[in-house]
C-alpha positions as a Python dict, from the first residue, in 0.01 Angstrom:
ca = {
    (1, 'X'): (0, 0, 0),
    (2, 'X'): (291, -80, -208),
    (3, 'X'): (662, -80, -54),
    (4, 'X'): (968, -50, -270),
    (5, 'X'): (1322, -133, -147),
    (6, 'X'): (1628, 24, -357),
    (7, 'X'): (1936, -117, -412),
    (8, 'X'): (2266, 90, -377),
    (9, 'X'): (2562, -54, -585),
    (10, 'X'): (2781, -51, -284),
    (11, 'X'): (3138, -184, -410),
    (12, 'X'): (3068, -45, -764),
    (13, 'X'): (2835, -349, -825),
    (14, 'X'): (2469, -459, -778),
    (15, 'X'): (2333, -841, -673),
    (16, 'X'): (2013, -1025, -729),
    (17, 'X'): (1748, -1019, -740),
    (18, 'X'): (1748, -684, -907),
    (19, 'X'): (1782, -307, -814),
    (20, 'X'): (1422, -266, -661),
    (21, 'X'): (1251, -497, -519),
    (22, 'X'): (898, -406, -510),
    (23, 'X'): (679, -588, -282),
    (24, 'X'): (281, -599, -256),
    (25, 'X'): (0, -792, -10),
    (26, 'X'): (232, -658, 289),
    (27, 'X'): (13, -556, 612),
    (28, 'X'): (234, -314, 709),
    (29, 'X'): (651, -161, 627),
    (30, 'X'): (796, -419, 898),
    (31, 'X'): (599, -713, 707),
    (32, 'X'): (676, -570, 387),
    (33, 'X'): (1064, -541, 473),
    (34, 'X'): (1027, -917, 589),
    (35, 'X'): (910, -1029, 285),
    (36, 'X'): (1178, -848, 69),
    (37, 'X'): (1461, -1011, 310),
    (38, 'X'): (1301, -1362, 194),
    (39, 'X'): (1346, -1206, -162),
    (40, 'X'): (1716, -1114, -112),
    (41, 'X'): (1746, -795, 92),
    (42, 'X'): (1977, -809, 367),
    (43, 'X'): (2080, -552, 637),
    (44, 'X'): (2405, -469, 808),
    (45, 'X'): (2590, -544, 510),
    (46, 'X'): (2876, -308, 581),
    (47, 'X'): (2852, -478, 969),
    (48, 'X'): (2869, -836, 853),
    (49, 'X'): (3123, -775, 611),
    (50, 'X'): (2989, -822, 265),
    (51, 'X'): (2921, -418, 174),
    (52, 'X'): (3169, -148, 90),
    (53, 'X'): (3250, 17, 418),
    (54, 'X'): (3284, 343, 187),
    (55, 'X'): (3001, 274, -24),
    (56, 'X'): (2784, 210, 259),
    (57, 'X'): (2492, -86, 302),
    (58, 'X'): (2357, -231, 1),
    (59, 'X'): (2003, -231, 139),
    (60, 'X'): (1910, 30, 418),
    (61, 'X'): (1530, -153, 485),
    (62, 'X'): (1399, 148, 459),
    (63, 'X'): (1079, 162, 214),
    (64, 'X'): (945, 378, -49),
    (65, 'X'): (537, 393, -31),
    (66, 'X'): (361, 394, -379),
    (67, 'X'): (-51, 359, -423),
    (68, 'X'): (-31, 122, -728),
    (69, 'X'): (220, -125, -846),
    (70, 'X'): (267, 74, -1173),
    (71, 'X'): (367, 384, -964),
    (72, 'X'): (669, 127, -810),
    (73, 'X'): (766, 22, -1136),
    (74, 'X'): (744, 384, -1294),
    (75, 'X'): (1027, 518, -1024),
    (76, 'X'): (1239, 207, -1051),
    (77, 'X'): (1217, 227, -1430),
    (78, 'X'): (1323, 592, -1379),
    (79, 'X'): (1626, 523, -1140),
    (80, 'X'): (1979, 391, -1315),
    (81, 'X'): (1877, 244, -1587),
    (82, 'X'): (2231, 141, -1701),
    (83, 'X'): (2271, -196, -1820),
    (84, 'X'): (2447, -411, -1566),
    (85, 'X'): (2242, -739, -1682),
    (86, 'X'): (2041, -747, -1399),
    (87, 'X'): (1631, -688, -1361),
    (88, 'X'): (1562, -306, -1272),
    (89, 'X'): (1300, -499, -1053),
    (90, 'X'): (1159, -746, -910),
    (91, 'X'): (772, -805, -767),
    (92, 'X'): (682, -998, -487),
    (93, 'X'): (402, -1081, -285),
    (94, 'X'): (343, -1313, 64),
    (95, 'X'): (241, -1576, -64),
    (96, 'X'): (517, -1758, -197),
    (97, 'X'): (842, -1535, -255),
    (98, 'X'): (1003, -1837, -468),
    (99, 'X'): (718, -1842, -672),
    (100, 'X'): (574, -1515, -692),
    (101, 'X'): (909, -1272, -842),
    (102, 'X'): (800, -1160, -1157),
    (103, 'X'): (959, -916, -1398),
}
């Protein structure tokens, strides 16, 4: 299974690593959510003080299910594609987060 996490632009911007990150080689969504926090998710935003109260959480944690990595990258090439200078997405697997985000 492939998991996808989407960004919202809470405060009228987005932050790295990019607007999806799309992770694969995850046993299950709780592993898969772990492995997109060491890739720059973060939850509670909003609580902690670093989200738009009225724009809600930048990441929610909660994961989009896809059969193929192309189907990931198909949706997240689909979603807001306006140019803000950052990725549309970002791929990563367990092995090595530093080492394994690809474009």
């Amino acid at each position: 299974m492939i998991y996808s996490f989407r960004q919202n632009n809470s405060g009228g911007f987005y932050c790295q690593p990019a607007k999806y990150i799309i992770v694969t080689g995850a046993r299950d969504n709780e592993h898969a959510t772990e492995i997109a926090m060491q890739a720059g998710m973060y939850l509670q935003g909003v609580a902690a003080g670093s989200d738009c109260s009225c724009c809600g959480d930048r990441w929610n944690g909660v994961s989009n299910e896809f059969d193929t990595v192309e189907d990931a990258i198909r949706t997240a090439n689909d979603w807001d594609t306006s140019d803000t200078g950052l990725r549309q997405y970002v791929v990563v697997d367990d092995l090595d987060v530093a080492d394994t985000i690809l474009e």
